[in-house]
C-alpha positions as CSV (number, residue, x, y, z in Angstrom):
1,X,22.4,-85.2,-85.8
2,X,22.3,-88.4,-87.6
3,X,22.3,-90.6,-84.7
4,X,19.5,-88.0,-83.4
5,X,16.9,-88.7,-86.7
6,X,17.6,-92.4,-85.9
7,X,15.8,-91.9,-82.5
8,X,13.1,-90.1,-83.4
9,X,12.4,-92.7,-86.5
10,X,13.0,-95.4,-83.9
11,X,10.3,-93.8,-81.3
12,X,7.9,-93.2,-84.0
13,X,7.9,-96.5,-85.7
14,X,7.2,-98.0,-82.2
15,X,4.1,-95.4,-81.6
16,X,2.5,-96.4,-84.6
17,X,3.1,-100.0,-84.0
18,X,1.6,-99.3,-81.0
19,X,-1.2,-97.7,-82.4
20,X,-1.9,-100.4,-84.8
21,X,-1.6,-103.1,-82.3
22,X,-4.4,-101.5,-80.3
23,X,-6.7,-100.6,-83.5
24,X,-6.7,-104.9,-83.9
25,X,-7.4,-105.3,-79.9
26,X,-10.2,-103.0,-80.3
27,X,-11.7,-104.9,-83.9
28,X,-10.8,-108.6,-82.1
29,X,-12.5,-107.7,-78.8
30,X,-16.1,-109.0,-80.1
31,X,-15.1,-110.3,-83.7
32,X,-15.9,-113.7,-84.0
33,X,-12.6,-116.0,-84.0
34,X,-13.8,-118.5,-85.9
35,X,-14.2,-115.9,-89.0
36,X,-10.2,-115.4,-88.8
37,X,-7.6,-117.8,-90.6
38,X,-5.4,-119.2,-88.6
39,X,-2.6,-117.2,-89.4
40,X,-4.6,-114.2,-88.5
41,X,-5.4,-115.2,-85.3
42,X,-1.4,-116.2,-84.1
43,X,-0.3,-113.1,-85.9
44,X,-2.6,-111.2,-83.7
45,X,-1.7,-112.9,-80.6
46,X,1.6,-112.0,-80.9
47,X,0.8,-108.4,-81.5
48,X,-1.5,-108.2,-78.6
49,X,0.6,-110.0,-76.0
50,X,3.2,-107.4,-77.6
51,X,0.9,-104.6,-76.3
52,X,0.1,-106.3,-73.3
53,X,4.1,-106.2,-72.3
54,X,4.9,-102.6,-73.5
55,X,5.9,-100.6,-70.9
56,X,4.7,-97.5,-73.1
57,X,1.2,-99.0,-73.2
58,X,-1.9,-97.1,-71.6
59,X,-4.0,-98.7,-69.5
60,X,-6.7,-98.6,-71.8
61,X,-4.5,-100.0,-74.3
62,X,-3.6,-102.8,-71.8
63,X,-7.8,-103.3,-71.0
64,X,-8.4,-103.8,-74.9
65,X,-5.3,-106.4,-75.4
66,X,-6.7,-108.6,-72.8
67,X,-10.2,-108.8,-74.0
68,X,-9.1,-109.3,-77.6
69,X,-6.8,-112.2,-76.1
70,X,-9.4,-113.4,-74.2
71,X,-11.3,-113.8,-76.6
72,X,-9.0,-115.3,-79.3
73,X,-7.9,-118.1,-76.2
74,X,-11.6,-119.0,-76.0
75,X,-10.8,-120.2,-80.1
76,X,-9.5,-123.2,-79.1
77,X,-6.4,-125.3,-77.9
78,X,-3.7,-123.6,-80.5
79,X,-4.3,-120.0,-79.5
80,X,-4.0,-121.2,-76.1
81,X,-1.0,-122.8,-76.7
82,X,0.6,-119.9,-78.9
83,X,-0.6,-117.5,-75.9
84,X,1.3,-119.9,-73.3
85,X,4.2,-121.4,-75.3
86,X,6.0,-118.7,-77.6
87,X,4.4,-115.6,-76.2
88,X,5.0,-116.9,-72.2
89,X,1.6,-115.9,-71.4
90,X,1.1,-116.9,-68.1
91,X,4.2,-114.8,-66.6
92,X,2.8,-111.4,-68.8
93,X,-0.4,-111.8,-67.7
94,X,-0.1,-112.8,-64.5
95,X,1.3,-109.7,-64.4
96,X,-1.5,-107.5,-66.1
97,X,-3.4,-109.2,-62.7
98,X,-0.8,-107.4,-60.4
99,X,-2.3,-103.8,-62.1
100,X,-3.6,-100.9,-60.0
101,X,-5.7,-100.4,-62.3
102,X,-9.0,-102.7,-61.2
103,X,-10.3,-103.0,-65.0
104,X,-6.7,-104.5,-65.8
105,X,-6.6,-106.5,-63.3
106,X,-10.1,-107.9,-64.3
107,X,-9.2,-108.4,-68.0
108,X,-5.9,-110.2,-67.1
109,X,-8.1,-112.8,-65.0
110,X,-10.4,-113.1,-67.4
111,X,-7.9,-113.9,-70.1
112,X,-5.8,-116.6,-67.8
113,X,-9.4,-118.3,-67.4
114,X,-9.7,-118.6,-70.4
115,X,-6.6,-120.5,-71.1
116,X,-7.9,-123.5,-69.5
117,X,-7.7,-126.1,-69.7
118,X,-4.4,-126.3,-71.1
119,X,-1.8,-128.2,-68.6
120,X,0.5,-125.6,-67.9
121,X,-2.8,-123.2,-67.0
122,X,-3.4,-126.6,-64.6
123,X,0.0,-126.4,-63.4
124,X,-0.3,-123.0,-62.7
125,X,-3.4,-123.3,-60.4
126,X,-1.3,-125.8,-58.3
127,X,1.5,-123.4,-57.3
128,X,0.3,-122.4,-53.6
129,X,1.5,-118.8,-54.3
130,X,-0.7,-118.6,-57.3
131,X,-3.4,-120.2,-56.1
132,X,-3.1,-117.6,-52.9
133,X,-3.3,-114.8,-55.2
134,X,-6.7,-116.1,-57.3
135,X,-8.5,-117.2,-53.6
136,X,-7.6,-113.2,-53.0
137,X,-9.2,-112.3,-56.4
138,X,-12.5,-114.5,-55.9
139,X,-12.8,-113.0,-52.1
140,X,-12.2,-109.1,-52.7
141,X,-16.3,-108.8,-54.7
142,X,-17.2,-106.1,-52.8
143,X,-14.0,-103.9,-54.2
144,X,-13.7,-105.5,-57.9
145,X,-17.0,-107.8,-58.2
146,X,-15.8,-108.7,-62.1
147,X,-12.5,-109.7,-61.3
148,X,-13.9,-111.7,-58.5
149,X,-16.7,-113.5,-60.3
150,X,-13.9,-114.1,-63.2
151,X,-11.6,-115.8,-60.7
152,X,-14.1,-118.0,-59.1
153,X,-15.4,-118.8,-62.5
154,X,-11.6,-120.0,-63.2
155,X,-11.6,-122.4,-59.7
156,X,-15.5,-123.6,-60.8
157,X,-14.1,-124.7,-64.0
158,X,-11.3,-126.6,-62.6
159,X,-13.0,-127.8,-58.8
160,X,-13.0,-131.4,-60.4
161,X,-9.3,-131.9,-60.6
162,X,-7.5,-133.0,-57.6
163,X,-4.4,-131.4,-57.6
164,X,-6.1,-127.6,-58.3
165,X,-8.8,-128.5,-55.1
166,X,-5.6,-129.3,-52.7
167,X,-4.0,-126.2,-54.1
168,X,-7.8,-124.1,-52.9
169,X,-8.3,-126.3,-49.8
170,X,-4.4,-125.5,-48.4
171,X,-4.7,-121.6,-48.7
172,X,-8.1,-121.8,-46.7
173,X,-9.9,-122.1,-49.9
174,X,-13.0,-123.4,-47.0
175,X,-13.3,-120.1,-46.0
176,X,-13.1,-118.1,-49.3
177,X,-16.3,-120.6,-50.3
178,X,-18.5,-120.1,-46.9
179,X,-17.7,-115.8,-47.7
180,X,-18.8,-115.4,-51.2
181,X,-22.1,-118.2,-50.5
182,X,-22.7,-115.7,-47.6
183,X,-22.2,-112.3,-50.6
184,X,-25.8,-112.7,-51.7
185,X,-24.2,-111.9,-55.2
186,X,-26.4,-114.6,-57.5
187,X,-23.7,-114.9,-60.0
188,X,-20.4,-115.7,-57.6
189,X,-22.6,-118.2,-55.4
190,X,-23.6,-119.7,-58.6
191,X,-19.8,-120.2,-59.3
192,X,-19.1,-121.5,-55.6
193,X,-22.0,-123.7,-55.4
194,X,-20.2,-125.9,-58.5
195,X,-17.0,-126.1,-56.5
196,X,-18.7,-126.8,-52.8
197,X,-20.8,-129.9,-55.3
198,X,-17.1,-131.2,-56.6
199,X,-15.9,-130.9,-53.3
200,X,-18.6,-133.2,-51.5
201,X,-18.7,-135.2,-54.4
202,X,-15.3,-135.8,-54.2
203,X,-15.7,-136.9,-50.4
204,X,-12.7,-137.0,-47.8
205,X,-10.9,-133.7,-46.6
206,X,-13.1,-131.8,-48.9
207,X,-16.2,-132.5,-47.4
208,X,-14.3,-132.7,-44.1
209,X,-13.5,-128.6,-44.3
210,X,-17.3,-128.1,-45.8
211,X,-18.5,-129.3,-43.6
212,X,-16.6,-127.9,-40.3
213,X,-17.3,-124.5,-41.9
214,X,-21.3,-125.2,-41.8
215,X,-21.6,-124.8,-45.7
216,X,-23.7,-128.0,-46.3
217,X,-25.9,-126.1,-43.6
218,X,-26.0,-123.2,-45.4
219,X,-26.9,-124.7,-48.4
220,X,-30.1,-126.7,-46.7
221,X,-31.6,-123.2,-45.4
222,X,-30.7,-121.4,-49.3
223,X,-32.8,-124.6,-50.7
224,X,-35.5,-124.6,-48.5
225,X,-36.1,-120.4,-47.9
226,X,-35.4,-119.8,-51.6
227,X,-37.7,-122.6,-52.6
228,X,-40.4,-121.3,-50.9
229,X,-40.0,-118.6,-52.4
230,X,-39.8,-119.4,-55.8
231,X,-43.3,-120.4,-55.0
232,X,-45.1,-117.3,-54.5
233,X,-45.6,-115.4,-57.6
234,X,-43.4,-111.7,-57.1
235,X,-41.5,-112.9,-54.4
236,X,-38.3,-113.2,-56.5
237,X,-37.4,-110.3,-59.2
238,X,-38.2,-112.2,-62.9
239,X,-34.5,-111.5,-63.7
240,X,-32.9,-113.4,-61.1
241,X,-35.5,-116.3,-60.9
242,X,-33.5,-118.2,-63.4
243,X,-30.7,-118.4,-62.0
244,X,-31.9,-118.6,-57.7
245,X,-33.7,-121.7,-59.4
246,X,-30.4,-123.3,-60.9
247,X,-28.4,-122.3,-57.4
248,X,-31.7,-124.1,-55.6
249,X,-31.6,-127.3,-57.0
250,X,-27.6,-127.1,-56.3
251,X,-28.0,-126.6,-53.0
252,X,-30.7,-129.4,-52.7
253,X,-28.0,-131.3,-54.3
254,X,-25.1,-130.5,-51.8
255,X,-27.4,-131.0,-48.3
């Protein structure tokens, strides 16, 4: 009977660790890092990722955690290296991005961008199997449209270094940019537009695979119909003017 009360206590004390862990993730999700000390922030990084790992843990649960780490990673380079280092972040949430649940998934890329651009994150990106998975994230919009703008987001943030661009360009990374420029989705051809500039900026095998895949093409025809456009008042809805003018002068810039 004694051995029984010890179970229950055990089972409750986690439930309400639990509970508490996911009453921070839900305060952390839009409180401001910069207002916590840093103790406070790697005490709740290691409660969170805590959550993130528990088999027990909804998916709700899951969804907060990641926002809340996302948002403490984005606080500079010693959450992100408490997130990677002692909590082994990139292996638990690399995980959270195998989910069925598409919100999950979304929240775990969203928190692994966020992570660079610490080296291991860099590292990461460089595995072929990784970098498989994340050109499979960035491609599958029309089923999961913020998990795919968060992953090309990621490969826009790191299109300048070498060694990620190989890792994109070997898993037919040409491909995955001529699809989402050809999505009509403002925000993810946006994104791709910064890595198809690094790429013919950076000349070579890059511009190469552009090029044999008729992006630069592409982008010529975007600049000129859209900027024709952009000339005749109501042509273009006011809230995406902004931004077809930013993607515009890109394009201009690439052909």
């Amino acid at each position: 009977a004694a051995g029984g009360n010890v179970d229950v206590e055990i089972k409750r004390s986690q439930e309400v660790m639990r509970m508490a862990s996911h009453a921070v993730a839900k305060v952390l999700i839009s409180t401001n890092p910069s207002l916590l000390q840093d103790p406070q922030r790697m005490g709740a990084i290691s409660c969170l990722m805590a959550l993130v790992n528990s088999v027990k843990t909804s998916d709700l649960e899951q969804f907060e955690a990641l926002l809340a780490l996302t948002n403490l990673a984005s606080s500079g380079d010693d959450a992100r290296e408490r997130i990677i280092g002692p909590e082994r972040g990139l292996s638990r949430l690399t995980h959270a991005m195998y989910s069925d649940h598409p919100m999950v998934r979304r929240a775990g890329t969203e928190a692994m961008t966020n992570l660079l651009p610490h080296p291991k994150m860099i590292e990461y990106l460089t595995d072929l199997d990784h970098m498989k998975l994340w050109a499979a994230f960035a491609g599958d919009y029309e089923n999961n449209l913020e998990c795919a703008r968060a992953a090309v987001g990621c490969l826009a943030m790191s299109a300048h270094l070498t060694n990620v661009s190989d890792s994109l360009l070997k898993v037919g990374g040409g491909d995955v940019l001529k699809e989402l420029l050809q999505s009509g989705n403002l925000d993810l051809m946006h994104r791709t537009l910064v890595i198809v500039q690094r790429w013919m900026e950076a000349g070579g095998k890059y511009k190469e695979c552009l090029e044999t895949k008729g992006i630069p093409y592409f982008c010529q025809a975007y600049a000129q119909d859209f900027g024709k456009k952009l000339m005749i008042p109501g042509e273009v809805a006011p809230e995406d003017e902004g931004l077809i003018r930013v993607t515009v002068e890109i394009a201009k810039d690439i052909s």
